[in-house]
N, C-alpha and C positions, 0 to 999 in steps of 0.2 A: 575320134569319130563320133559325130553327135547321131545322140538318137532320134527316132523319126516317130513320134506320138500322131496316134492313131485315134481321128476326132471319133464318138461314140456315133452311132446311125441314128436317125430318124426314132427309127423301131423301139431300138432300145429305150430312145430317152421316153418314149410313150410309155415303154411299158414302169420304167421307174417311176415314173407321173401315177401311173395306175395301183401300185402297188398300196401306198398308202390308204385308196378309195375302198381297195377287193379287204383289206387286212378289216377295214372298220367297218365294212358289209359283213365280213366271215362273222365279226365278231359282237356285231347286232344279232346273226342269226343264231348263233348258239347262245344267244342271251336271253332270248324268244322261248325258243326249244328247250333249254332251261329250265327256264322256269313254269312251262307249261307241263314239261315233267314234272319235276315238282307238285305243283297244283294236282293231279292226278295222284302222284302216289302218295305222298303223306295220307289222304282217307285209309287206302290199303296197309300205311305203315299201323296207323292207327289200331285198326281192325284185328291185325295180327297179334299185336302188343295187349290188346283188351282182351284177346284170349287166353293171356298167360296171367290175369290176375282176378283177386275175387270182386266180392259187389262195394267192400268198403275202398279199396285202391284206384278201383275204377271211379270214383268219383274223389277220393281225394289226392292221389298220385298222378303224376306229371303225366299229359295224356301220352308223348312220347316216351313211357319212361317201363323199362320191360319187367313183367313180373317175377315168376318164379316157373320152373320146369313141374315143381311140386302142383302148383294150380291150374297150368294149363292140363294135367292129366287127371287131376279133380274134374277141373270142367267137361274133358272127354266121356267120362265115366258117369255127369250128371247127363252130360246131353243122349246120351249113348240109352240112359235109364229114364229118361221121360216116357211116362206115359207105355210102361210095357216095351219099351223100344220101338216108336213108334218112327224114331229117324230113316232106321235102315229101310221101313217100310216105302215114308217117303220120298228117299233117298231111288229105292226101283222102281217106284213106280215113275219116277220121271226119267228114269235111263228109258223105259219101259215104252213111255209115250213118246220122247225126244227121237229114237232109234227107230222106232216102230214106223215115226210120222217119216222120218229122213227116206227111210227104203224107199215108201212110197213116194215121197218128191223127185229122188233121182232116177226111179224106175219111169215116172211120167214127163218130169219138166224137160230133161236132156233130150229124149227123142222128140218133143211139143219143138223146142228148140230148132232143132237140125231140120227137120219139116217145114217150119215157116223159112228157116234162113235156104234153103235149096227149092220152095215153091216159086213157082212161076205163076200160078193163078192170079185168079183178081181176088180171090177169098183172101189170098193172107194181108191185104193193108185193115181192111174190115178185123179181123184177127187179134193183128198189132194193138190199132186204136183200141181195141177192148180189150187188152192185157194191158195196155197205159192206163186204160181207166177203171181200170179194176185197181188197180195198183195205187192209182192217186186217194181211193175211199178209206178214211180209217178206218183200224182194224175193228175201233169199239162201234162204230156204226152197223159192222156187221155181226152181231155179236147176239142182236137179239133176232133177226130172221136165220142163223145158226141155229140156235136154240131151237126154234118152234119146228124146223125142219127136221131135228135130233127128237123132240118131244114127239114130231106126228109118224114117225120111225120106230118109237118106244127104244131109243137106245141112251135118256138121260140116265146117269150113273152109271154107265157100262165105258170100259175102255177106249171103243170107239167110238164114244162122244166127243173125246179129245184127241183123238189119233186121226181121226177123219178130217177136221178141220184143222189142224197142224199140218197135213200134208199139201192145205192149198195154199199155193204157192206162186203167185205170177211172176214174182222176181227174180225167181230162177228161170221161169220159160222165159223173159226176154234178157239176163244175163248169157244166156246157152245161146240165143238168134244172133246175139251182138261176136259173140266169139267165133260161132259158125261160118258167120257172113263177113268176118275179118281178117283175123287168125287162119284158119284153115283153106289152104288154097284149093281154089274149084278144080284147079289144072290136074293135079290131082285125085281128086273125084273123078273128073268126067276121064280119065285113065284108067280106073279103074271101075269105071264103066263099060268102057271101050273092051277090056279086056273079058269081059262077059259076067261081070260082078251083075247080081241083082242090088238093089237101094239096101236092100237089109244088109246083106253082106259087106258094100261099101258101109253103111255106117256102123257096123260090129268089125269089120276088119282094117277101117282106114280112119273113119272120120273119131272114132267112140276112142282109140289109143291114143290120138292126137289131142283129144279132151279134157287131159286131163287137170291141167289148171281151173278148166271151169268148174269143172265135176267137185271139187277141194272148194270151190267160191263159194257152189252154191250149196254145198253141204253145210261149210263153216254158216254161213248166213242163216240155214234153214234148223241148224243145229242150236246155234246159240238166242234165236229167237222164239222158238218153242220153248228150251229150256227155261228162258228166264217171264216164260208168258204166265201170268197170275190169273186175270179174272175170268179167261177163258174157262182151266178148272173148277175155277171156283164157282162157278153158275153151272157146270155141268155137271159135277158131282157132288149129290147135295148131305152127302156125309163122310165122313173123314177116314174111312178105310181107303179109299182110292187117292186120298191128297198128293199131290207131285211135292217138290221138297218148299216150292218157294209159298205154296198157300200153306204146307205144315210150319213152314216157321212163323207164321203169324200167329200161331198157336205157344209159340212158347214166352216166357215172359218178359215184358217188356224191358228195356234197359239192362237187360243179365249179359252175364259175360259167356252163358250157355248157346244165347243168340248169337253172339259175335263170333265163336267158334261156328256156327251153324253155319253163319250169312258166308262166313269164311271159305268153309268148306263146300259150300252148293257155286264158289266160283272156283273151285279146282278142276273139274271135267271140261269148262268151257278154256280154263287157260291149255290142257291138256289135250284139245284137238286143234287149239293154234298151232301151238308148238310142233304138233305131228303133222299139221297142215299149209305150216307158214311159207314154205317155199313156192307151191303149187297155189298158195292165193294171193301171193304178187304176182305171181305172172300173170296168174288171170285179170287180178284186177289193172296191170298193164298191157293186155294182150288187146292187138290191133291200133295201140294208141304211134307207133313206126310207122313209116312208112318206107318202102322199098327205093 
């Protein structure tokens, strides 16, 4: 009894046709991503590596090539003793201004947010444009009518020289309008309206829990751009008891392995609120890109 071969479909032979196309796509793309990994982290391998060795290894020892446990705890001990201990100082003082400025951004931009994305005026397109166009200016542009504002205030060298203008923030008020207005359904709202909610209530009991990818967006955003902000301090405090960490390390000495431990260590907080924060800032920065 002969047997009865079964010709392959259409379908199938496409998708055999395709497979060789998707295998050497996949494999362009991880070749990409790759190496632009790569590219990225060797600086950081580096960094880490140049903390573990002294001034003569660092320049004559292979740049990848790791020191000893003995020298990276030298170097702790040198950087730890510069200057009276001048790190841990500022080391808080930019928790200090970074945390200080964040309250005030999420206490202002989320609800600036949720206001324009649930207005119905004619004021909020007038609003908008001015939060795009605040936003388009750079930062060093405004840096010197900051100043003279701070200066006719009498608050240069005072904390809230840099806590004040670290909290302004326009790209969290229109990251909070774009989530509002997309992400979070009206149906919703206007339900718990109906149901005798006031506006405040709706947005402390409906809209503010459902926020919270944004609220993680734009903290991470507002967080790691303060931190790593230089010349702002640096023109607003015009002597070095008040330094945040990244103008005190310009203080210490050039090409040292003391620096490298520093540079090191002033990006552990900022990898330390990704990491606490990573999940709730894809979503945000995905939220509303669906549709239903």
């Amino acid at each position: 009894m002969s047997t009865i071969r079964r010709r392959p479909r259409a379908s199938d032979r496409r998708r055999r046709r395709r497979q060789p196309a998707a295998i050497a796509r996949n494999g362009f793309r991880t070749l990409i991503l790759s190496t632009f990994a790569l590219f990225f982290s060797v600086p950081l391998i580096w960094l880490v590596l140049a903390s573990t060795k002294n001034a003569q290894q660092l320049v004559e020892a292979a740049p990848l090539q790791w020191g000893s446990w003995s020298e990276l705890i030298r170097n702790w001990k040198g950087l730890t003793a510069f200057s009276d201990g001048a790190f841990g100082g500022w080391f808080r003082h930019s928790v200090e201004y970074a945390f200080g400025a964040l309250l005030i951004v999420l206490l202002v931009d989320i609800p600036a947010g949720y206001g324009l994305a649930i207005c119905t005026l004619r004021v909020r397109r007038p609003l908008l444009l001015i939060t795009l166009l605040v936003m388009l200016i750079p930062n060093a542009a405004l840096v010197l009518p900051i100043y003279l504002e701070m200066y006719h205030a009498h608050l240069i060298g005072n904390p809230l020289s840099v806590i004040l203008p670290f909290s302004f923030f326009p790209f969290g008020v229109y990251l909070a309008y774009i989530y509002f207005s997309t992400a979070v359904p009206s149906d919703v709202l206007a339900a718990a309206r109906v149901d005798g909610c006031s506006e405040l209530q709706v947005f402390l009991r409906i809209a503010l829990p459902l926020a919270k990818p944004v609220i993680a967006l734009v903290a991470f955003f507002s967080f790691v751009s303060n931190w790593n902000n230089y010349f702002l301090p640096l023109l607003m405090l015009p002597n070095s008891d008040g330094y945040p960490l990244q103008v005190g390390l310009s203080n210490l000495p050039r090409g040292s392995t003391i620096l490298a431990l520093g540079t090191l260590l002033s990006a552990v907080p900022v990898l330390c609120v990704f990491l606490v924060s990573q999940r709730y800032v894809v979503r945000g920065l995905t939220a509303g890109s669906s549709t239903d």
